[in-house]
Backbone as ProteinMPNN parsed JSONL, in Angstrom:
{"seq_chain_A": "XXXXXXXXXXXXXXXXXXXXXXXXXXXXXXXXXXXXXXXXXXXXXXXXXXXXXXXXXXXXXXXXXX", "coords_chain_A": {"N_chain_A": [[44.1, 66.468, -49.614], [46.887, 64.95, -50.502], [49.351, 64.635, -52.698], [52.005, 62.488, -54.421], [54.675, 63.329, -55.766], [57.139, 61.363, -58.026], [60.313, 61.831, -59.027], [61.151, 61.488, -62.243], [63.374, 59.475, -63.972], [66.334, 58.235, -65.979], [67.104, 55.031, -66.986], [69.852, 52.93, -67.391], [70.801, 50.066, -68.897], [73.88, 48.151, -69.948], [74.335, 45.114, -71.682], [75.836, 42.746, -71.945], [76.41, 39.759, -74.445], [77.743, 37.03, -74.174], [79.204, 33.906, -75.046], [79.521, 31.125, -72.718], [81.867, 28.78, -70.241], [80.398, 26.654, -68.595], [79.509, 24.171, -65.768], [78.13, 21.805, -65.256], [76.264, 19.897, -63.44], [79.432, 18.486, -63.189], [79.463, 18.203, -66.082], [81.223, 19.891, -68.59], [79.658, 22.156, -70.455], [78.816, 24.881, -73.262], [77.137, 27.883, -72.661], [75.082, 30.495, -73.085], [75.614, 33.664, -71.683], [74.723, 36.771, -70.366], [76.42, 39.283, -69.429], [77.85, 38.166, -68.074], [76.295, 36.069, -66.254], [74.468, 33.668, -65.196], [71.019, 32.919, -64.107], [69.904, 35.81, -66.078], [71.052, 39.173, -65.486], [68.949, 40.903, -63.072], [66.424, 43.417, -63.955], [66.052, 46.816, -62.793], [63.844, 48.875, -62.352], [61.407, 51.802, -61.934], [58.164, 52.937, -61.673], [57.442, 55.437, -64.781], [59.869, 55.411, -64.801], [62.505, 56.513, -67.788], [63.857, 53.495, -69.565], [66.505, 52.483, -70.821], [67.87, 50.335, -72.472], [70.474, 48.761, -74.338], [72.141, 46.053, -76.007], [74.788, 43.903, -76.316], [75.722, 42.239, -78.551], [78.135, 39.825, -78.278], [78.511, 37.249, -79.149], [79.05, 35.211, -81.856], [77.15, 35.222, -84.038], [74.294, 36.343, -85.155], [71.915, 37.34, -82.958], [68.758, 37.037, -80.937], [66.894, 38.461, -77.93], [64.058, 37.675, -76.151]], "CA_chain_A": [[44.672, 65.359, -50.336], [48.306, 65.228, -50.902], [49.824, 64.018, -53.973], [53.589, 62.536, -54.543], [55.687, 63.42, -56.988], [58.402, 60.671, -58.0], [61.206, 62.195, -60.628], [61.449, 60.624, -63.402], [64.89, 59.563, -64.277], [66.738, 57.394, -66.761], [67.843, 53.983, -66.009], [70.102, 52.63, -68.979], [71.395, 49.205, -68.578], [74.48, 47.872, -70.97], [73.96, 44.171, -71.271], [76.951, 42.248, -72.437], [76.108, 38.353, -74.463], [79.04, 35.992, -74.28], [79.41, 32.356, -75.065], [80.74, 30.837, -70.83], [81.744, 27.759, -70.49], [79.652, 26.251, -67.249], [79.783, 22.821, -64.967], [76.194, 21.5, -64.918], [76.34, 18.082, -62.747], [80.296, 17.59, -63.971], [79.875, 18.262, -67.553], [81.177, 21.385, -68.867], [78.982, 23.004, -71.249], [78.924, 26.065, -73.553], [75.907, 28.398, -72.47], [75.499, 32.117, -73.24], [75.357, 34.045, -70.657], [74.952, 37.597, -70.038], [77.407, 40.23, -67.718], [78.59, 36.846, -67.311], [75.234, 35.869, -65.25], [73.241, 32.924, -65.83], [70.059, 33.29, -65.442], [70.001, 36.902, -66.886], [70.509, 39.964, -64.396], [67.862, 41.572, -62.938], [66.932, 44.652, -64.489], [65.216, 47.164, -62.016], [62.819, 50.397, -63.237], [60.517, 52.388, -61.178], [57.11, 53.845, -62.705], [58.125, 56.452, -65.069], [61.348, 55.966, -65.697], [62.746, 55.908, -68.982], [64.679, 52.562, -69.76], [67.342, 52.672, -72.302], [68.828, 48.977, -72.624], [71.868, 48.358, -75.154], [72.238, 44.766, -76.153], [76.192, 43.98, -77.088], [76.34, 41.014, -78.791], [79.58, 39.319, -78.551], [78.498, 36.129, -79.923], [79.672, 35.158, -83.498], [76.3, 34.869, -84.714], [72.937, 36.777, -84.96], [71.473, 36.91, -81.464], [68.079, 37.968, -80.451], [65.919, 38.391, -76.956], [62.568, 38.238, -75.826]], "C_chain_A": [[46.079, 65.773, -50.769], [48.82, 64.371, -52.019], [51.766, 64.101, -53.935], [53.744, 62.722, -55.667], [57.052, 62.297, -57.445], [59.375, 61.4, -59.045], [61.513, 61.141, -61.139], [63.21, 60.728, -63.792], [65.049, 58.151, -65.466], [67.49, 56.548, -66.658], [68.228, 52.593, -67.436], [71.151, 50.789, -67.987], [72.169, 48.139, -70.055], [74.982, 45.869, -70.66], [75.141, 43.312, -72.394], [76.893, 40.203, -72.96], [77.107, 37.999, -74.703], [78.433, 34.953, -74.376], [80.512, 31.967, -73.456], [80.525, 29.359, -70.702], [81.172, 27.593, -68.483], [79.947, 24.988, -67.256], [78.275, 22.874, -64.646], [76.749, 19.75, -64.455], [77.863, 17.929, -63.101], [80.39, 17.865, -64.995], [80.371, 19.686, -67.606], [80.412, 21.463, -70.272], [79.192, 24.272, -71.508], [77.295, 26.729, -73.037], [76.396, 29.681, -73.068], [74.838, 32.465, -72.487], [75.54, 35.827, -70.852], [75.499, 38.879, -68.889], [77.987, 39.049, -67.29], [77.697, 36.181, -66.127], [74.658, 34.68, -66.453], [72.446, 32.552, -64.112], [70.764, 34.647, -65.372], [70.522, 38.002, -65.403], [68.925, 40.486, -64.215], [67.505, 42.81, -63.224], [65.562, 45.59, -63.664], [64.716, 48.892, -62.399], [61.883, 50.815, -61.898], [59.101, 53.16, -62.354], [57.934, 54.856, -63.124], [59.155, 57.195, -65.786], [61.469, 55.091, -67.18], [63.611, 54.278, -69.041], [65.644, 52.193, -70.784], [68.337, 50.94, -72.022], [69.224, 48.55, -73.795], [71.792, 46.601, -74.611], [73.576, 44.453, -76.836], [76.465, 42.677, -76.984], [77.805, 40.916, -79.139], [79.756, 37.964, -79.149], [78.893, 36.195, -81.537], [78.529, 34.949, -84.485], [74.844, 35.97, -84.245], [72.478, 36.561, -83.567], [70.325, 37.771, -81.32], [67.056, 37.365, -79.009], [64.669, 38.549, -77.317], [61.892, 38.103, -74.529]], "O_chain_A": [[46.318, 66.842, -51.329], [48.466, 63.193, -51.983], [52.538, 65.017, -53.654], [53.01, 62.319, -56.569], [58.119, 62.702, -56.983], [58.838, 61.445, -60.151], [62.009, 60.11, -60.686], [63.973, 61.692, -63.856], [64.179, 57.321, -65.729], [68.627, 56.834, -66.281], [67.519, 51.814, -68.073], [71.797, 50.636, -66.95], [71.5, 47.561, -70.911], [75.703, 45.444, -69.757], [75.061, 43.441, -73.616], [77.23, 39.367, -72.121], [77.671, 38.628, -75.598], [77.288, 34.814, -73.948], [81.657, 32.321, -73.175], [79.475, 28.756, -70.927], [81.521, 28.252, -67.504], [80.479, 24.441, -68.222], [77.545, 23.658, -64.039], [77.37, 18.854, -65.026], [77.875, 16.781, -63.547], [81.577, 17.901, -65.321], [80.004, 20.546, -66.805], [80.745, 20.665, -71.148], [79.617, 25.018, -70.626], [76.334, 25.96, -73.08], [77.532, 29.982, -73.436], [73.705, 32.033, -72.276], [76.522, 36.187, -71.501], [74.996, 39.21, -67.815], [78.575, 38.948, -66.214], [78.274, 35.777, -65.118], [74.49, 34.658, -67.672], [73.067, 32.072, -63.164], [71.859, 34.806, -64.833], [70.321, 37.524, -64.287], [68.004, 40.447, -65.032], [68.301, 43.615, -62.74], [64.381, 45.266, -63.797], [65.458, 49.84, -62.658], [61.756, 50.041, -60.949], [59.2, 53.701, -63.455], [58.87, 55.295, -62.456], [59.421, 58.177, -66.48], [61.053, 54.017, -67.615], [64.069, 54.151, -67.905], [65.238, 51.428, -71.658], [69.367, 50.782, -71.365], [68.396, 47.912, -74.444], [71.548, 46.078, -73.524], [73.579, 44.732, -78.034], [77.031, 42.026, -76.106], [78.484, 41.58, -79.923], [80.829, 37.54, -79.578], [78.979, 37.222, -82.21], [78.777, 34.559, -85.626], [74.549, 36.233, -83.079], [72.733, 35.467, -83.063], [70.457, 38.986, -81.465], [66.581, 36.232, -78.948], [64.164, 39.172, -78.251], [60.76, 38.561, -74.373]]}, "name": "protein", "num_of_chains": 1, "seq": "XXXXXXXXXXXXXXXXXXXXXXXXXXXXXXXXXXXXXXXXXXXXXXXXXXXXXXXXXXXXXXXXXX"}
C-alpha cells in the first residue's frame, strides 16, 4: 500500500471591498464589489492548507461577510 503525501502550504488571499459603479440593463448602479469582481473571486485551497484571508474594507461604513 502506498500512501501520498501532499505538503501543506499556505494560501493567503488579500481581498479588496470597494463601492463600483456597474450597467445592469442601462442603468448604472452602485454595487460593492470585490478585487473589483462581481460576483466575488474564486478562492481556491487544497486539503490541508492553511488559509489566511485579509478582508480590506474600503467602504465608508462597517462591512461584514458570510
Amino acid at each position: 500500500m502506498s500512501a501520498s503525501v501532499s505538503a501543506q502550504k499556505i494560501v493567503r488571499y488579500d481581498l479588496y471591498v470597494n463601492d463600483t459603479m456597474v450597467n445592469y440593463s442601462g442603468k448604472n448602479v452602485m454595487v460593492m464589489a470585490v478585487n473589483g469582481l462581481i460576483p466575488l473571486p474564486t478562492l481556491y485551497f487544497s486539503e490541508g492548507d492553511t488559509a489566511e484571508i485579509y478582508f480590506h474594507n474600503m467602504l465608508n461604513e462597517p462591512t461584514a461577510f458570510h
